[in-house]
Backbone as CSV, one residue per row, in Angstrom:
resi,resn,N_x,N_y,N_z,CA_x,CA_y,CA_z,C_x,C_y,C_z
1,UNK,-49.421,-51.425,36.580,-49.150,-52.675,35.879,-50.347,-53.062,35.011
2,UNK,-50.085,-53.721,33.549,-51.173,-53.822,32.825,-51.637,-55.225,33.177
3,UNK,-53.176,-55.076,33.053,-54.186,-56.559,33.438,-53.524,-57.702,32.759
4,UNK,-52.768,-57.708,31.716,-52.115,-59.081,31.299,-51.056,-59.568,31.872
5,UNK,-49.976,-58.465,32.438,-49.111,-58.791,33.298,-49.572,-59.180,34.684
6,UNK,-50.403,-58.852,35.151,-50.993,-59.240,36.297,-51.381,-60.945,36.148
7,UNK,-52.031,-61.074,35.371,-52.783,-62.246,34.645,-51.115,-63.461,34.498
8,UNK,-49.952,-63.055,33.811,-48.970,-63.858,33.780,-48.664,-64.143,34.839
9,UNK,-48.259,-63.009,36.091,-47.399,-63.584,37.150,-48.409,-64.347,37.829
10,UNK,-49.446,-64.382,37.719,-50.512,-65.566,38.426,-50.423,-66.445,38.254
11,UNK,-50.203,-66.608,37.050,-49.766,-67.992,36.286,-48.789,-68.878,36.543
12,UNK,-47.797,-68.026,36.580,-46.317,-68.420,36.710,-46.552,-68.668,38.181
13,UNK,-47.203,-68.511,39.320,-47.376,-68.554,40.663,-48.260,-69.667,40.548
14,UNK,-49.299,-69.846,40.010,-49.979,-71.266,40.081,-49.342,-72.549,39.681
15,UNK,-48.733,-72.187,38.212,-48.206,-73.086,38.018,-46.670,-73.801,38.928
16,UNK,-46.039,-72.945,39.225,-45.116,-73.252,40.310,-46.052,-74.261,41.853
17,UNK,-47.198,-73.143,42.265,-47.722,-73.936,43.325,-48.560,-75.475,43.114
18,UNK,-48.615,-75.733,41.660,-49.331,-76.856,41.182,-48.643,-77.693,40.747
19,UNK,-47.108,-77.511,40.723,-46.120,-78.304,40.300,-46.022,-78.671,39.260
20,UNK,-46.380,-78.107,37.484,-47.089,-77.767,36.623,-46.299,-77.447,35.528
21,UNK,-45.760,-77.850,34.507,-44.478,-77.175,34.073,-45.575,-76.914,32.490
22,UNK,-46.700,-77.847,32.137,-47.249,-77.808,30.322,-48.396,-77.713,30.645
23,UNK,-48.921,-76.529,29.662,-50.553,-76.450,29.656,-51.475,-77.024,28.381
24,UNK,-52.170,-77.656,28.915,-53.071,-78.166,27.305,-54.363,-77.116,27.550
25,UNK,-54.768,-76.873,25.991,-55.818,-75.903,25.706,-56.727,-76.195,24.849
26,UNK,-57.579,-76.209,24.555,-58.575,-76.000,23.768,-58.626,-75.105,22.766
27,UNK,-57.988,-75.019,21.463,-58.052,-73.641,20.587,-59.647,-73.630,19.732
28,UNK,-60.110,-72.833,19.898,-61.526,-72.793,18.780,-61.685,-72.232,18.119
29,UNK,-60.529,-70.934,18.157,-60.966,-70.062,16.492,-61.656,-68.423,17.419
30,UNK,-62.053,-68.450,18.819,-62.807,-67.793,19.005,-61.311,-66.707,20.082
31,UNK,-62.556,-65.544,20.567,-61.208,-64.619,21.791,-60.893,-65.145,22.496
32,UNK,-61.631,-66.182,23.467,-60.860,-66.329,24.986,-60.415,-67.567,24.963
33,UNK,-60.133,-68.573,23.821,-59.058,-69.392,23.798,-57.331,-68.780,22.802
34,UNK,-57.946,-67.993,22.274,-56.381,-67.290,22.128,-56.056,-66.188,22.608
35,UNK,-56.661,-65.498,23.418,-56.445,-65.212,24.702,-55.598,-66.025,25.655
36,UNK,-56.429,-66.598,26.236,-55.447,-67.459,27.022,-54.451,-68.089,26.709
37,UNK,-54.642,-68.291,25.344,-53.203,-69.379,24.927,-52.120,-68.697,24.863
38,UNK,-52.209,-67.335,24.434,-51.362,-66.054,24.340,-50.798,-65.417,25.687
39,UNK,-51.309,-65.628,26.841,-51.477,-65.674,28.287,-50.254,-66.312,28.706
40,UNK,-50.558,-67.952,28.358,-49.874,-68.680,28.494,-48.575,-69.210,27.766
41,UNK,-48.527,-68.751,26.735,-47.151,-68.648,25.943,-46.336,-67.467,26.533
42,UNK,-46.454,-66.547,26.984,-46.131,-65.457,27.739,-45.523,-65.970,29.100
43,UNK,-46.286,-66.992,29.909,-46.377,-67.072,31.197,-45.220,-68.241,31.514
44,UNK,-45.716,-69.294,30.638,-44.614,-70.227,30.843,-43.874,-70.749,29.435
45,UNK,-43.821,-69.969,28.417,-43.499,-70.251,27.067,-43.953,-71.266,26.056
46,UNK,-44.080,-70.688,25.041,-44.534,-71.226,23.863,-44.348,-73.294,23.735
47,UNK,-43.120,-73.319,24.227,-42.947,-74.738,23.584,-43.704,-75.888,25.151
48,UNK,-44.073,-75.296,25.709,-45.087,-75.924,27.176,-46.496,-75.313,27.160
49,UNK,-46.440,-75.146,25.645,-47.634,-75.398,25.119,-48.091,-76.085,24.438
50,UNK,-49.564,-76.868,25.259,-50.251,-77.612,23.937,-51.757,-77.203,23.589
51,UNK,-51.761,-76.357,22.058,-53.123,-76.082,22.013,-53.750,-77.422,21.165
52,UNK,-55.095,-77.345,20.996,-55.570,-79.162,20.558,-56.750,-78.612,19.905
53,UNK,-57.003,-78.436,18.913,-58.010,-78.151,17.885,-59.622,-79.422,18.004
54,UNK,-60.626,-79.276,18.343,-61.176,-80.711,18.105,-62.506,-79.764,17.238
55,UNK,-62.570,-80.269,15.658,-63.410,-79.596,15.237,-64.227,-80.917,15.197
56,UNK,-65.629,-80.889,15.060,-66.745,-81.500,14.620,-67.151,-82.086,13.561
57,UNK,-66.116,-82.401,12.339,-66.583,-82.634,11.054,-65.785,-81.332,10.509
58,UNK,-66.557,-80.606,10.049,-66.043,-79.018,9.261,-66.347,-78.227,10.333
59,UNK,-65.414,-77.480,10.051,-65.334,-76.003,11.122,-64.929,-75.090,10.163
60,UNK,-65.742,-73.976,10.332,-66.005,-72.932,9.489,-64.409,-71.970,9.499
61,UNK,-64.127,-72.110,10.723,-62.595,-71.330,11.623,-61.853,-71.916,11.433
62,UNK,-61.768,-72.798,11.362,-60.212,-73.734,11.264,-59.206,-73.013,11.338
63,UNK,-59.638,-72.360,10.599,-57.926,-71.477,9.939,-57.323,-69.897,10.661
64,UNK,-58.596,-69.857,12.071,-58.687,-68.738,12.880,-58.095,-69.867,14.134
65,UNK,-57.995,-70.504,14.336,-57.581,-72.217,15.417,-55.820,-72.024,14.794
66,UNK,-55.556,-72.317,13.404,-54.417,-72.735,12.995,-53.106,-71.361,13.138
67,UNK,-54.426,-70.110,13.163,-53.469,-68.779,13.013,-52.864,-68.826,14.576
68,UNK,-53.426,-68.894,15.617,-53.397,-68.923,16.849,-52.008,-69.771,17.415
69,UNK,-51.857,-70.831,16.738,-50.685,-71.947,16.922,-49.945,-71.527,16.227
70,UNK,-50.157,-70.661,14.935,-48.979,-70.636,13.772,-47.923,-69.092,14.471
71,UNK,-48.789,-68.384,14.930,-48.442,-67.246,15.696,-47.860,-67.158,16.756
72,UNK,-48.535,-67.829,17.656,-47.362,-68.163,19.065,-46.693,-68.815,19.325
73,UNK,-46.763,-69.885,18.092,-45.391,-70.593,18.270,-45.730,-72.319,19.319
74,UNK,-46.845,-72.207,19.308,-47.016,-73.309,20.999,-47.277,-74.353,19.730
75,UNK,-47.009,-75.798,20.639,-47.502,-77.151,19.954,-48.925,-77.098,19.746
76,UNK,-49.520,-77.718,18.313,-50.768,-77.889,17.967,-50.984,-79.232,17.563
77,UNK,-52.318,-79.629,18.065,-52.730,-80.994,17.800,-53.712,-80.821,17.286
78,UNK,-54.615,-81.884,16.593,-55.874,-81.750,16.142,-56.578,-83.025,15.905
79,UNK,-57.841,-83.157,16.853,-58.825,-84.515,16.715,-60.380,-84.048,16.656
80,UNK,-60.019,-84.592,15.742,-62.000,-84.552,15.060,-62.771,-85.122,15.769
81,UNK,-63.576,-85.176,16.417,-64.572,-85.747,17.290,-65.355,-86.195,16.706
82,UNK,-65.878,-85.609,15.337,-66.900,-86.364,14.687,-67.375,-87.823,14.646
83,UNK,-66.695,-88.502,14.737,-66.675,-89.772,14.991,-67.580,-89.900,16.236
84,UNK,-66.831,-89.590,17.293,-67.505,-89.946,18.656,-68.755,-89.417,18.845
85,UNK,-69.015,-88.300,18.489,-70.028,-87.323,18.287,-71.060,-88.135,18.133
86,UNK,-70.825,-88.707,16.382,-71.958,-89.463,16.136,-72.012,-90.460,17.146
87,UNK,-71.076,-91.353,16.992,-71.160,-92.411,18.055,-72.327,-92.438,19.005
88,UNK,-72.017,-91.079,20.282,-72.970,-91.073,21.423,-74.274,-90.876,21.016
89,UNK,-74.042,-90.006,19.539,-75.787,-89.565,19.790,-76.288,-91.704,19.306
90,UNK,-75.757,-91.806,18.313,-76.468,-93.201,17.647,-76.963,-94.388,18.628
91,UNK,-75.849,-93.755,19.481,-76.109,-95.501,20.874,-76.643,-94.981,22.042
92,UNK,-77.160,-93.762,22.032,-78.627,-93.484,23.156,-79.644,-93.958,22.920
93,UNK,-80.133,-95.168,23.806,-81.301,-95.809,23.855,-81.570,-95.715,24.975
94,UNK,-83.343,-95.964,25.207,-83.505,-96.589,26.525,-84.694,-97.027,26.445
95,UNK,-84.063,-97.748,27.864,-85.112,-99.590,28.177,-86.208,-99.783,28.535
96,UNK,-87.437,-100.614,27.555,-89.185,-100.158,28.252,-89.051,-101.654,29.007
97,UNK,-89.541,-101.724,30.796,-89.513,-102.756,30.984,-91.128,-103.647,30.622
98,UNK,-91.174,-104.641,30.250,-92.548,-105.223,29.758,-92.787,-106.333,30.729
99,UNK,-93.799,-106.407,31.199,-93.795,-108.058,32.739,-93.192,-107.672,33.587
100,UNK,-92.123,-106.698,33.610,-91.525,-106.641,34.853,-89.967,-107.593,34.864
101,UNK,-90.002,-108.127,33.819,-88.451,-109.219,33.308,-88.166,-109.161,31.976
102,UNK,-88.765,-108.981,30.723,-88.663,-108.469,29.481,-88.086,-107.203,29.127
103,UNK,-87.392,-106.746,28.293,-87.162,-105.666,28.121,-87.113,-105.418,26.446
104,UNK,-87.024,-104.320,26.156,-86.776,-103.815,24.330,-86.650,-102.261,24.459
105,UNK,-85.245,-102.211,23.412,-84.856,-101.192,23.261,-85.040,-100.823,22.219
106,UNK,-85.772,-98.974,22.463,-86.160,-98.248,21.361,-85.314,-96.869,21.236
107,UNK,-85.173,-96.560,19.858,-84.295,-95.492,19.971,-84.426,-93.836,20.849
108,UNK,-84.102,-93.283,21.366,-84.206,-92.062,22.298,-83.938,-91.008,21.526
109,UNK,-84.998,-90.331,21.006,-84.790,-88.823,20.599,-83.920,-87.667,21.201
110,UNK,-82.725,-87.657,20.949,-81.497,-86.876,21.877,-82.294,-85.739,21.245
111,UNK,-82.522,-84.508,22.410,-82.909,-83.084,22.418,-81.847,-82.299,21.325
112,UNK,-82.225,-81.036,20.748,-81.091,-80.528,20.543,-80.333,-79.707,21.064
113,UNK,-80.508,-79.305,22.653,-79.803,-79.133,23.304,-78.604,-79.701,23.713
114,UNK,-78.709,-81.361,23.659,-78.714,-81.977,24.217,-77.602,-82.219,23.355
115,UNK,-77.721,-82.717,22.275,-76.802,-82.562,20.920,-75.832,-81.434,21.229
116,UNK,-75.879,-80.364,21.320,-75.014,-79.012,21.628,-73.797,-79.451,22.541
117,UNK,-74.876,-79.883,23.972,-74.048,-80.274,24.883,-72.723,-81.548,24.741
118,UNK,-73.412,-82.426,23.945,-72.388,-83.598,23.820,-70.796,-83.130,23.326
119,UNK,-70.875,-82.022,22.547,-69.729,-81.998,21.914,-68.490,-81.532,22.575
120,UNK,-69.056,-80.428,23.576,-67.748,-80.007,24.780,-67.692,-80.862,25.845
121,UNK,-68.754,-81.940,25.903,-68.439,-82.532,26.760,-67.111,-84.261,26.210
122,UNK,-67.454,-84.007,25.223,-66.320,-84.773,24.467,-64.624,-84.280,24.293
123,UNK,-64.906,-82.878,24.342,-64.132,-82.385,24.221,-62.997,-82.213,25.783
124,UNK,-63.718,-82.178,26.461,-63.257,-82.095,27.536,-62.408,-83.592,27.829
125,UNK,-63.291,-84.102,27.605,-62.358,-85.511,27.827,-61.183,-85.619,27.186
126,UNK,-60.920,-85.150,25.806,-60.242,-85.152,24.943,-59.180,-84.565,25.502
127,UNK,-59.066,-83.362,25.825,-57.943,-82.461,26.553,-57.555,-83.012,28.013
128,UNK,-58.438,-83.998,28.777,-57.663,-84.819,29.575,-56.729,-85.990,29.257
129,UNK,-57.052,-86.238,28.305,-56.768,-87.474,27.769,-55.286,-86.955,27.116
130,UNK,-55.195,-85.846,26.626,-53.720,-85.294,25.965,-53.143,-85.060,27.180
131,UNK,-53.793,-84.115,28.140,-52.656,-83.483,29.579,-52.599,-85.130,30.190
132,UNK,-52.777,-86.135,30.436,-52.402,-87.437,31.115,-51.510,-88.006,29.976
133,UNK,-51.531,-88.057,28.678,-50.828,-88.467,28.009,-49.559,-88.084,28.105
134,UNK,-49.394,-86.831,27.768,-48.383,-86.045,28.460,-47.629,-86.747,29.775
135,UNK,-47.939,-87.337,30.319,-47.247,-87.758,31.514,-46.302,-88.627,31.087
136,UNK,-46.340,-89.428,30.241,-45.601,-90.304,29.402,-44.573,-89.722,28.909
137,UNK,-43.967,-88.658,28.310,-43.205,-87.845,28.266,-42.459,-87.084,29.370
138,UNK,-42.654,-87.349,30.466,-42.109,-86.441,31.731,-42.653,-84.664,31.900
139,UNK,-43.421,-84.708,31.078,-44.318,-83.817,31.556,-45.432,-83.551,32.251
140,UNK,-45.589,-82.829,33.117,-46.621,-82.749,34.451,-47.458,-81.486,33.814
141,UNK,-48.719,-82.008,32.752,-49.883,-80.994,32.593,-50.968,-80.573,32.906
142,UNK,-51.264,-79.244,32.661,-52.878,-79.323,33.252,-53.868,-78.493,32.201
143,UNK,-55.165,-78.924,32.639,-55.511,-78.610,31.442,-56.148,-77.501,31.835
144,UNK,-56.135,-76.253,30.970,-56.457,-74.349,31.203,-57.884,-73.882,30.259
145,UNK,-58.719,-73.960,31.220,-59.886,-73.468,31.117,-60.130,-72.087,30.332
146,UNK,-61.358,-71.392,29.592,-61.366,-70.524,28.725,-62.607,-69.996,28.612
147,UNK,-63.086,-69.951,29.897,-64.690,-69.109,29.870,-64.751,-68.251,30.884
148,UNK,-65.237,-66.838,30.220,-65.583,-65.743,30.622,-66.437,-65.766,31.799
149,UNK,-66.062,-64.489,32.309,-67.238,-63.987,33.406,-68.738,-64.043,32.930
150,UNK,-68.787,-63.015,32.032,-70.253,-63.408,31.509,-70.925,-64.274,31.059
151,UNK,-70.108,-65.031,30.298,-70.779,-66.242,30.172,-71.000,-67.451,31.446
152,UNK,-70.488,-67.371,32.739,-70.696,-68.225,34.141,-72.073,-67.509,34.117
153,UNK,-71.583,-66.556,34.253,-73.185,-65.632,35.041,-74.115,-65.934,34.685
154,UNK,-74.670,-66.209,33.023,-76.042,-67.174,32.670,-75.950,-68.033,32.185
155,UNK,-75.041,-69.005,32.733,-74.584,-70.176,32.152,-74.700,-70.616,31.002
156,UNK,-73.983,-69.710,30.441,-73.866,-70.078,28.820,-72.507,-71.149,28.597
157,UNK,-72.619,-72.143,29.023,-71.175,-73.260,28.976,-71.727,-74.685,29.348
158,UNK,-70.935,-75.220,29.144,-71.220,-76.727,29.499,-71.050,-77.625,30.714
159,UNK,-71.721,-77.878,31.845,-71.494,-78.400,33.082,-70.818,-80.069,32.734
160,UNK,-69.563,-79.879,33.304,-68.334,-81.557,33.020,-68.272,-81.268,31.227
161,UNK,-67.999,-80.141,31.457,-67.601,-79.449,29.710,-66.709,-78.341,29.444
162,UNK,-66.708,-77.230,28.811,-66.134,-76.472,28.723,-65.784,-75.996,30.356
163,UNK,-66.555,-75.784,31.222,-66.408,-75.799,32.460,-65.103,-76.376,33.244
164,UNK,-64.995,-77.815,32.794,-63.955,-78.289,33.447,-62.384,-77.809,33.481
165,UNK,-61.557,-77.793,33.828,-60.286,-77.149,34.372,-59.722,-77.581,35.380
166,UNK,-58.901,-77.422,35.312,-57.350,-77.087,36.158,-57.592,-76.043,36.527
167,UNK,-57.167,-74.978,36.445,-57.428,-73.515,36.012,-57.797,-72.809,35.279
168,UNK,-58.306,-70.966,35.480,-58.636,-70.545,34.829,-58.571,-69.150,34.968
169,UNK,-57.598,-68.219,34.232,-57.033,-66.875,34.531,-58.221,-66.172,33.630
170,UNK,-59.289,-66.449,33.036,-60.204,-65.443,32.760,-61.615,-65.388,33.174
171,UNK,-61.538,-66.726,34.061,-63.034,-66.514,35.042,-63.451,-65.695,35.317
172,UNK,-62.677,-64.100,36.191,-63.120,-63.614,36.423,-63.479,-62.027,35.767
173,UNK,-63.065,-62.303,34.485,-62.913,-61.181,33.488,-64.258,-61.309,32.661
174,UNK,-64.675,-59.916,32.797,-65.542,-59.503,31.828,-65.347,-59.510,30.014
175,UNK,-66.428,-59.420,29.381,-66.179,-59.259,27.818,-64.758,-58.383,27.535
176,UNK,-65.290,-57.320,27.845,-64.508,-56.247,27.761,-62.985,-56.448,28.304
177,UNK,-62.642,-56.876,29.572,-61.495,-57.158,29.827,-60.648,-57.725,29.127
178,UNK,-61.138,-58.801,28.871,-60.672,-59.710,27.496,-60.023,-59.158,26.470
179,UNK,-60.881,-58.768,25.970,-60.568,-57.408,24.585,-59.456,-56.772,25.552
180,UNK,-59.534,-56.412,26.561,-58.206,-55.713,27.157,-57.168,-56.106,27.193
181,UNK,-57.362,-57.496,27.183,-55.703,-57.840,27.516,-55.450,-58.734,26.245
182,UNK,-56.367,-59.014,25.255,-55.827,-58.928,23.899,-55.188,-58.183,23.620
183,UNK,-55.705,-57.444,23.523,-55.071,-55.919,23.078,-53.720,-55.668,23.612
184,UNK,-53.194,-55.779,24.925,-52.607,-55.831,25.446,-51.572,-56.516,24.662
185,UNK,-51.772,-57.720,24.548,-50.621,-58.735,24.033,-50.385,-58.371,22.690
186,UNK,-51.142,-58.067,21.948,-50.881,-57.516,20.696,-51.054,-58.369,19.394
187,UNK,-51.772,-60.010,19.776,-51.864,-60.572,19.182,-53.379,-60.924,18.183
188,UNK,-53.261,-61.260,17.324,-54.394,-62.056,16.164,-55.565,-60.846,16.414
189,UNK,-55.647,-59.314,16.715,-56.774,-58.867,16.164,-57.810,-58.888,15.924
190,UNK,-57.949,-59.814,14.521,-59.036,-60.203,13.877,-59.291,-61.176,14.557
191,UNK,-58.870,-62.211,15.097,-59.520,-63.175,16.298,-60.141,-62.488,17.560
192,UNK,-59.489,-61.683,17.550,-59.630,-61.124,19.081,-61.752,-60.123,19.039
193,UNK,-61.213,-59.694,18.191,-62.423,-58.694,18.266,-63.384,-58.794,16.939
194,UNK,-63.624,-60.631,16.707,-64.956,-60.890,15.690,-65.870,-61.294,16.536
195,UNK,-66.759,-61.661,16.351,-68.217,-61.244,17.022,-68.033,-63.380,17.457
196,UNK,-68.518,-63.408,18.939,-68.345,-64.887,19.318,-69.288,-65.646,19.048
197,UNK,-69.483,-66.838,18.888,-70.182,-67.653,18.950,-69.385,-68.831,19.627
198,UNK,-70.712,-69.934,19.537,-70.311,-71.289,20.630,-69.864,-72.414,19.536
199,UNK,-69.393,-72.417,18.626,-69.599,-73.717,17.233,-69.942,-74.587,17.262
200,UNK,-71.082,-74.204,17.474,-72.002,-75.386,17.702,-73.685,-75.581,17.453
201,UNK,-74.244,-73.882,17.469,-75.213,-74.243,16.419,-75.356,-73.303,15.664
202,UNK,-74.731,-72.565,14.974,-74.089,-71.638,13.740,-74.684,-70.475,14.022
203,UNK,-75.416,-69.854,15.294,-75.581,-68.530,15.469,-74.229,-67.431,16.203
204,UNK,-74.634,-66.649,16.432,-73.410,-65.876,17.326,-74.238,-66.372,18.431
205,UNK,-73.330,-65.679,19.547,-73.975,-66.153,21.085,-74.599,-65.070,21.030
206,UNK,-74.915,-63.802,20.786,-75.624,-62.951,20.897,-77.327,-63.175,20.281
207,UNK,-76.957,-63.521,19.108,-78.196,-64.051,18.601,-78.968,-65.246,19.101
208,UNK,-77.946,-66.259,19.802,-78.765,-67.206,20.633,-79.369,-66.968,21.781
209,UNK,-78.299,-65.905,22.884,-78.526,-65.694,23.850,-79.935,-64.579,23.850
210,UNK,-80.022,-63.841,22.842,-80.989,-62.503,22.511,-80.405,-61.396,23.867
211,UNK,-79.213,-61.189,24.177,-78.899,-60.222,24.284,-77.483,-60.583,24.437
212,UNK,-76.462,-59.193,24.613,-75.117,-59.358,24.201,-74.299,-59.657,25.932
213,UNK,-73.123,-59.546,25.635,-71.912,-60.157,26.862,-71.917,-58.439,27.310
214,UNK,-72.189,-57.189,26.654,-72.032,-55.892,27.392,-73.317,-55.654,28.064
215,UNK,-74.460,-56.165,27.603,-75.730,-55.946,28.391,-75.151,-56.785,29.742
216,UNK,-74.950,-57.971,29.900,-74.982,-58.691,31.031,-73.646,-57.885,32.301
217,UNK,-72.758,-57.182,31.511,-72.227,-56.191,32.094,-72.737,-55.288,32.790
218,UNK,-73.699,-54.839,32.198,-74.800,-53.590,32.669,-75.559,-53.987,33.647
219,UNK,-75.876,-55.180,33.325,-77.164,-55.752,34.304,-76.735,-55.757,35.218
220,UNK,-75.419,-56.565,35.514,-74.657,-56.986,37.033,-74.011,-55.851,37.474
221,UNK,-73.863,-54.611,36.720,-72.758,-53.494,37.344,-73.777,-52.727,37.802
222,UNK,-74.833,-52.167,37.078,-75.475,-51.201,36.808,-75.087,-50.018,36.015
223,UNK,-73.350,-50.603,35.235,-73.351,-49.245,34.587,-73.582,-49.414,33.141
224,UNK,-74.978,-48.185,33.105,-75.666,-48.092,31.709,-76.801,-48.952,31.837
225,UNK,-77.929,-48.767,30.419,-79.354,-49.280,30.907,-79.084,-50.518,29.874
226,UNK,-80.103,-51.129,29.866,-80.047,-52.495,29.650,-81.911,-52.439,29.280
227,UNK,-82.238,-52.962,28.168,-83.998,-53.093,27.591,-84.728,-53.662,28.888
228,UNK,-85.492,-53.916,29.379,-86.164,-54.784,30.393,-86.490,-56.139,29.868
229,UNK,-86.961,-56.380,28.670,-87.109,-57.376,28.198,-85.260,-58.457,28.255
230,UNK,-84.411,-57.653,28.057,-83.255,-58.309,28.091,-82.635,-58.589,29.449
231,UNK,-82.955,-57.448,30.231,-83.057,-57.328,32.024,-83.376,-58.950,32.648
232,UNK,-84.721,-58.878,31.830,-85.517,-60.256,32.591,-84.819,-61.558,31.834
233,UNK,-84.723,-61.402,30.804,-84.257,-62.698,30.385,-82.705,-62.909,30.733
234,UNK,-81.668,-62.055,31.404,-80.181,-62.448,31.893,-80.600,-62.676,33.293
235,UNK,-81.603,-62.172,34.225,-82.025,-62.925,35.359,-82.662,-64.175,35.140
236,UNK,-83.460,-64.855,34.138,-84.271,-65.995,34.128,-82.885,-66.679,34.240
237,UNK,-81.952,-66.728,32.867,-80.818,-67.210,32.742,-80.158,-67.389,34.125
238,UNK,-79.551,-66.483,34.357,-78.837,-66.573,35.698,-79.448,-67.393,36.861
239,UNK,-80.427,-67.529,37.412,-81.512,-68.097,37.952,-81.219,-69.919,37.500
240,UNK,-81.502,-69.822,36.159,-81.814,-71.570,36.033,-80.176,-72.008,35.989
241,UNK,-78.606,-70.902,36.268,-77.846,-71.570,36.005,-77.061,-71.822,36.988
242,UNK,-77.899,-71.617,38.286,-77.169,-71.770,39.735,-76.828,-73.328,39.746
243,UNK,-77.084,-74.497,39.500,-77.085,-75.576,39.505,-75.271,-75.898,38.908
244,UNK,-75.108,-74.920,37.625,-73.852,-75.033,37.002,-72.757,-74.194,37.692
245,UNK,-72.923,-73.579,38.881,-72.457,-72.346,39.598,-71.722,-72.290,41.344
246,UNK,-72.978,-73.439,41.618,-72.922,-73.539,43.211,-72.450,-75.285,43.002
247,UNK,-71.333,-75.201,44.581,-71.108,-77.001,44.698,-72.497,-77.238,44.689
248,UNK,-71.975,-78.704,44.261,-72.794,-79.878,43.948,-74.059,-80.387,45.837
249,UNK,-74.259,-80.374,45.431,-75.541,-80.565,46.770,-75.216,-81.898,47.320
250,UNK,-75.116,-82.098,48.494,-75.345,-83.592,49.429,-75.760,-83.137,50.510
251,UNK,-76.211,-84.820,51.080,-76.414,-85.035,52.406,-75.721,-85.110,53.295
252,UNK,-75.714,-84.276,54.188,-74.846,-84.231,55.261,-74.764,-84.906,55.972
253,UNK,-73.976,-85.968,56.577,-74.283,-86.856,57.341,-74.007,-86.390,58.743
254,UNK,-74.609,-86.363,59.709,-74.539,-85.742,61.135,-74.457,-86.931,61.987
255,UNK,-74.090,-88.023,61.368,-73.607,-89.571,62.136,-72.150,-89.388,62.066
256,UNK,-71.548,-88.803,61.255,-70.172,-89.095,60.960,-69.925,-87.797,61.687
């Protein structure tokens, strides 16, 4: 049986056990949201689909987002975030206390990391905000997650961001798999197998990350060599991204 058929009847089994009939998605122009959306038009059909475009202002892809909806046929929405975007960064301040009862607010230099981060984390909200909307209609949605194996592994994603989900039928798939079960489906090609990035600060992820999604393959399999310099830097990575990886930490209470 091929990895995409495997990948559907999971689907069709979750969604039955989740009581689940419409999926909302995230389309970006990139593989593993039309991937999955292609997954999922397959799994529970095209029209219990909602993919939701949220570009930033201009998006270079748009029209790699629009092929994706125009092709499978699923419902497409589209909200610009730009707005909010600015919004959060403009109204981060914070408070110097003076006497100890005085206060004045000065503006807060948002990192540009930090900036990066805001935007999937907007986004995320956004795609809750459509799958609950949805309820209003008599539809019961959830919203379908779209990040790779390799990218968990050095946390290349957004924690209460791209991260967030309902589910997610390509968690545990490698780069390569991906490309497999594109391929598989037979859809968008040229989406499927252009070089990824995050849209968000106009490099590829390869060039940000300084090494690729097949090295981090290598590293974790051992099959094939991998530079040492790139060795060490997908362990530093991996290392600082246990925080985005492992539950959330508490105190145990041994009273209760």
């Amino acid at each position: 049986m091929k990895l995409s058929d495997k990948i559907i009847i999971y689907l069709q089994g979750e969604f039955a056990r989740m009581g689940r009939d419409t999926a909302v998605i995230g389309i970006s122009g990139g593989k593993d949201s039309a991937v999955v959306a292609a997954l999922l038009a397959q799994a529970i059909g095209p029209a219990n689909v909602y993919g939701v475009m949220m570009p930033n202002g201009e998006q270079k892809d748009i029209s790699d987002s629009e092929q994706v909806i125009r092709e499978l046929g699923i419902n497409g929405l589209i909200a610009n975030i730009s707005d909010q975007y600015e919004a959060t960064i403009r109204t981060t301040q914070i408070a110097s206390l003076c006497d100890g009862s005085a206060s004045t607010k000065t503006g807060l230099t948002v990192s540009p990391e930090s900036k990066i981060n805001v935007a999937p984390r907007l986004r995320m909200t956004k795609l809750y905000e459509v799958a609950q909307s949805l309820g209003a209609y008599g539809l019961h949605a959830c919203v379908v997650g779209t990040g790779n194996k390799a990218e968990a592994y050095v946390g290349y994603c957004t924690k209460w961001g791209d991260m967030a989900c309902d589910i997610n039928p390509i968690k545990d798939l490698w780069v390569h798999e991906v490309l497999q079960v594109g391929d598989e489906l037979g859809f968008f090609p040229n989406i499927i197998h252009k070089a990824p990035d995050d849209g968000l600060c106009g490099l590829t992820d390869e060039e940000r990350l300084g090494f690729s999604y097949d090295d981090v393959y290598k590293a974790v399999t051992g099959v094939g060599e991998v530079e040492r310099g790139k060795l060490h830097r997908i362990a530093r990575m991996q290392q600082l991204a246990q925080h985005k990886l492992n539950p959330i930490p508490y105190f145990k209470n041994s009273e209760t």
